[in-house]
N, C-alpha and C positions, 0 to 999 in steps of 0.2 A: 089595490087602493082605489077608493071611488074618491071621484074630485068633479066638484061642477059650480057655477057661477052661484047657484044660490049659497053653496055651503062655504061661497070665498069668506064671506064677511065673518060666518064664524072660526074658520080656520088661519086667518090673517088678520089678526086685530089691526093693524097699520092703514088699512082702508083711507082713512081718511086724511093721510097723509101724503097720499098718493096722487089725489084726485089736489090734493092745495098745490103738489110741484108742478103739477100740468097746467094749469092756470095762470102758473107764474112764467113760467117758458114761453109763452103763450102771448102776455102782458110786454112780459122784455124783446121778445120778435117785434111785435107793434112799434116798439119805441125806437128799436134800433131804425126801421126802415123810413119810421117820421122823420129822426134826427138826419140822418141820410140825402133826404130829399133837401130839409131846410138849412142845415149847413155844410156843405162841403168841405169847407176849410178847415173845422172840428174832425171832419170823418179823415182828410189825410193828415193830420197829425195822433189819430186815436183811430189809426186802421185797423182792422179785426186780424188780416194775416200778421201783422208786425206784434200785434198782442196775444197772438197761439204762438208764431214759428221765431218771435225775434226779428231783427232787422234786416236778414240775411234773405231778402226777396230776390228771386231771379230778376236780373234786368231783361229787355225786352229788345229782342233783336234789332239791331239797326239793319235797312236793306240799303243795298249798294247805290248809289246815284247811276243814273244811266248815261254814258257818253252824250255828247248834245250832238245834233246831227250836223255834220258841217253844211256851211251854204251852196259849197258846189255840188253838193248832191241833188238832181232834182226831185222833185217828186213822182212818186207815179202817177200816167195821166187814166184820165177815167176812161174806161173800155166805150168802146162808139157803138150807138146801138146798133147798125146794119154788120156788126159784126156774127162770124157763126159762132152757135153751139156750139161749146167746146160737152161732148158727150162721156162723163166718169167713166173710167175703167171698171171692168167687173174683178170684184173680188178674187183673188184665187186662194186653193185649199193653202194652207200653210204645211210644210211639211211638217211632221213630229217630230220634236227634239233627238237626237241619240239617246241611247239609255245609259245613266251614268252608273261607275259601279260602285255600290256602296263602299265596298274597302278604301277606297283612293278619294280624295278632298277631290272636290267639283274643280279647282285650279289644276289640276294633273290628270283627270279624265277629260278635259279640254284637248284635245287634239290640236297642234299647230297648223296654221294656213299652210297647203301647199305649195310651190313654187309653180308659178304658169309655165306651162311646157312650153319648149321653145317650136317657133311656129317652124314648119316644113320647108317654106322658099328660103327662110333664113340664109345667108352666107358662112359658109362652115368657117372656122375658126382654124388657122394653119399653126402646129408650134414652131416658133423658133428653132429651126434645124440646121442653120447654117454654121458651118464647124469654124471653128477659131482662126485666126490668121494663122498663116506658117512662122516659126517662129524663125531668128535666124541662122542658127545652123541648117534648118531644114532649105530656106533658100540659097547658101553656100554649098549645098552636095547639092548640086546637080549631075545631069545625066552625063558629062563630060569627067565625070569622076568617081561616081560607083551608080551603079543600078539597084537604087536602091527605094522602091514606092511606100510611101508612108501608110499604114495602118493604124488602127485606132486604139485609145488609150486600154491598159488592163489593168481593173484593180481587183485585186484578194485574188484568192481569200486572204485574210488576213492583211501583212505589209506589201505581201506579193505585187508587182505589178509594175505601173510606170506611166510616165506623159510624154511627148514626142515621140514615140517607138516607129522605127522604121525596121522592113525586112531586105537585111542587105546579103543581094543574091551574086551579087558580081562588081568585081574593082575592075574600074577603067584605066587604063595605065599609060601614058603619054602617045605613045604608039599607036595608039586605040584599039591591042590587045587587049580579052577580057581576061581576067583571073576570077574565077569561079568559087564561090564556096561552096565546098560540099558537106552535108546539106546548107541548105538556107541558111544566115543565122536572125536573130532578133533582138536587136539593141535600140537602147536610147541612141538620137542622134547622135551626142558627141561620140559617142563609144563606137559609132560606125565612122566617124569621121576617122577620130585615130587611127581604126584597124586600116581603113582605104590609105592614107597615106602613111603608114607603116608599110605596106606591101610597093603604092609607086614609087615611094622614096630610099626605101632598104634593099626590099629583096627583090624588087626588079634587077638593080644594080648586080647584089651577089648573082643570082644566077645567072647573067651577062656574063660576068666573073668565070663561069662553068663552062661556058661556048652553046648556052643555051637560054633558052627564056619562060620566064615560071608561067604553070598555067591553071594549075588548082590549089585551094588550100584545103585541108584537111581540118574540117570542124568537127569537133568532136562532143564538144556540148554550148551553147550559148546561152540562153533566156530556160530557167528551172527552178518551179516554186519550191524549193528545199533549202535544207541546213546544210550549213558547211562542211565538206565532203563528204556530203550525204548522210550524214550523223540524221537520227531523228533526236529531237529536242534541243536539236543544236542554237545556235546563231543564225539569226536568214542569211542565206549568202547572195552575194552578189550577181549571181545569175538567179535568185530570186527578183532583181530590180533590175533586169536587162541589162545589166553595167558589166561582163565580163563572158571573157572568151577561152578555150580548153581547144588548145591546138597542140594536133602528133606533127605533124609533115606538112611539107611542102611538093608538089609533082610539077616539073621539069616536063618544057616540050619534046626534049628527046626520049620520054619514057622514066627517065631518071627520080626513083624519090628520096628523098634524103628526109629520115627521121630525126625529128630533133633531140629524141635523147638515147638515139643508137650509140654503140661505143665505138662501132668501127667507122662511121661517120669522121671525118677529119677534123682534129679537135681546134684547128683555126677558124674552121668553118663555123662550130658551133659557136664558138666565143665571139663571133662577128656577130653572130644572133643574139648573140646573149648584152651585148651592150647595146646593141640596136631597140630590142625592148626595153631593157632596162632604165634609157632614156627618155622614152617614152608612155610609159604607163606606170602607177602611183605603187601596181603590185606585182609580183613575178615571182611565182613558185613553180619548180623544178624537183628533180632527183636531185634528193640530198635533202629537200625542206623539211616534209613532216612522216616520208611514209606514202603519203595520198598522191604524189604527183611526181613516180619513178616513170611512166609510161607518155607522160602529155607536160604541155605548160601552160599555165593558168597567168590570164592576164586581166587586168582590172583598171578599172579609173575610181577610185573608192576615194573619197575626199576623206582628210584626216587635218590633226590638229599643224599647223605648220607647216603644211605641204610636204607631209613625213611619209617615206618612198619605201618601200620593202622588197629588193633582190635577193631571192634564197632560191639559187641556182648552180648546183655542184656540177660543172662540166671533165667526167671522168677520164684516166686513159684508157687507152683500147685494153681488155683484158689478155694477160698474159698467153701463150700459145702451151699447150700441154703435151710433152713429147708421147709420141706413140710408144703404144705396146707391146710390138712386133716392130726388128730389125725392117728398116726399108732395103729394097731390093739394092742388087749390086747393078751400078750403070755400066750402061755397054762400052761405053769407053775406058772404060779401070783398067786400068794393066792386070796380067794374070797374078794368080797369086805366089806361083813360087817366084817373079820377079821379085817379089814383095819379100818372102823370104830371104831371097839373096841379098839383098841390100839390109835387110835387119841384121844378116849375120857380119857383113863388113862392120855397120855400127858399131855391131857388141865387139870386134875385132880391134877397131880404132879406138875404144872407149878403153882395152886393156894398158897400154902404155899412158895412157893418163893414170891407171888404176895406180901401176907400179910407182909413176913418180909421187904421188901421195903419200905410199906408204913410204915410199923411202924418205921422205917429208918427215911422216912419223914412227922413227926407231923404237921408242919407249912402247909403242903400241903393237909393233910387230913381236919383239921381245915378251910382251904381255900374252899376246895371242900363242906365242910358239908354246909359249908354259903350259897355256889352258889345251893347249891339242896334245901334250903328250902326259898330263894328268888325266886326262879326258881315255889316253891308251891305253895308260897303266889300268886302269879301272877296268877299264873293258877286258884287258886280258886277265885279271884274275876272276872275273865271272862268268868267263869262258872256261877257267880251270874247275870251278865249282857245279860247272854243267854238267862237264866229262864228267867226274866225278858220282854226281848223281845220277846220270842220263847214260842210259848204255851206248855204246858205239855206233858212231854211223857205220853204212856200208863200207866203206872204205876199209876202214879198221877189220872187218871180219872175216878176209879170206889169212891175213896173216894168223890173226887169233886159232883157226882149224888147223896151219902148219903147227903151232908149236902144240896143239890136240894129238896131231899124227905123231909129232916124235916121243909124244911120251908113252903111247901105245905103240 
């Protein structure tokens, strides 16, 4: 398509309609900008923005008043000329920003300030290391009454464990004999308190009692992260919490040990023990309890509802003696033995005239008996007759039987 200025006028008849609105644009600019000048008051009531946009003109920032400076402030005073050159700093390079990564918002590729290291001379910083007071059972056992050095708390796994734990290696006993546990054991304080004055106060006494004086005791388990009677999935027991003891015996200074649940052990003896703990500690299982504790006795301080105590301790008798299997030998002092006969045969000799006056006591019975012995005869001698009879002759019978052969030849 060709198109060019001369051929506008034929191809757009409106020409001249064009050229009147630019004239008139033109006329009305002129007028606005006279009116403008000569009345102001006309121009803010007949504003152009308020007649395009409406009333709704942005307002115009109010800016903040500035504190007034108080009067104590002074001024600065004006620098004195014989003063020096203060000579500008020279620029330095700036370093380059880091490089941010585009995945992550400019707030989160921000790195945080480091902390300033702490300087070198610094004075180091000590923790709190110092261990809790004693409590006071642990000041009440002293060395006048078991040896026993406190070590440090154990917990777990699990409930295992305990606070105050002392290792009690030996009871001091008035005398200032030691009594020894063997091994070591491991309880909370009170539970060593008990056991030490369980042994100065009981069985020091008994084995006085014996013409001797106790010197070990025999531990057999103390402090054991497990279930009760070693059951696994059990209940934690008590020697899981340091709170109980598993004692066989007692050893005596003259060698002497006495098990506590021997049977040949003197069952006075036991039962002196057996109320002696019993009074003293909340638990006490024995032979006879459950199966678990025919060889040792278990004792505890186990707190319960009402200060509710459990003694299951069957103190048995010595088991019966079972006679041998083979006659025991003949002692050397026994009379011989046909003494022994001689004198049995006078017995049965004396014992006869008792016999006779009995029966003469009872006639009906002799009279009974005499009947039965000669039916008893008759019988006999006719199955004697039916012998002979079927049964050829003894010898006896046979040298006659050949005479009366000869006379008949």
């Amino acid at each position: 398509m060709n198109f060019s200025a001369q051929k506008a006028s034929r191809k757009w008849p409106c020409e001249g309609f064009g050229r009147t609105f630019t004239a008139m644009v033109t006329v009305a600019t002129v007028l606005l900008m006279l009116g403008a000048q000569t009345e102001p008051a006309a121009a803010r009531k007949h504003d152009l923005w308020s007649d395009l946009f409406g009333g709704n003109r942005p307002k115009p920032r109010r800016q903040a008043a500035l504190p007034a400076r108080p009067a104590s402030v002074p001024l600065p005073q004006p620098r004195p000329a014989d003063a020096p050159v203060i000579e500008p700093e020279k620029p330095t390079a700036a370093k380059p920003p880091p490089p941010v990564e585009a995945d992550k918002p400019a707030e989160q590729a921000a790195s945080p300030p480091l902390p300033t290291p702490r300087p070198a001379d610094a004075p180091a910083i000590e923790p709190d290391a110092s261990p809790p007071p004693p409590s006071a059972c642990r000041l009440a056992l002293t060395d006048a009454i078991a040896i026993a050095p406190s070590i440090p708390d154990i917990k777990g796994p699990g409930d295992c464990g305990g606070e105050d734990l002392v290792r009690l290696e030996a009871v001091v006993l008035p005398d200032k004999r030691r009594v020894s546990l063997k091994p070591a054991a491991t309880f909370r304080c009170p539970m060593a308190t008990a056991v030490a004055d369980w042994i100065r106060t009981d069985m020091a006494p008994l084995a006085a009692s014996l013409g001797s004086a106790i010197s070990d005791l025999d531990n057999f388990d103390s402090f054991d992260c497990r279930g009760r009677n070693g059951v696994a999935g059990a209940k934690l027991s008590e020697h899981g919490h340091a709170n109980a003891l598993d004692v066989r015996g007692l050893k005596l200074a003259n060698g002497q040990s006495i098990a506590l649940t021997d049977r040949t052990v003197s069952r006075e003896l036991r039962e002196s023990v057996l109320h002696s703990v019993c009074a003293r500690f909340s638990t006490v299982l024995g032979p006879g309890s459950d199966g678990y504790h025919e060889e040792h006795i278990h004792l505890d301080l186990m707190e319960r509802h009402n200060n509710y105590k459990i003694c299951q301790w069957n103190v048995w008798d010595p088991l019966p003696q079972i006679a041998p299997l083979l006659p025991l030998e003949r002692p050397e002092e026994a009379p011989p033995r046909e003494v022994v006969a001689k004198s049995d045969a006078t017995k049965s000799d004396a014992a006869k005239p008792d016999a006779d006056k009995s029966e003469a006591a009872r006639p009906d019975t002799r009279k009974s008996d005499a009947a039965k012995s000669n039916a008893a005869k008759s019988n006999a001698a006719k199955s004697d007759a039916k012998s002979d009879a079927a049964e050829p002759r003894s010898d006896e019978t046979r040298p006659t039987k050949k005479r009366r052969e000869n006379r008949r030849f």
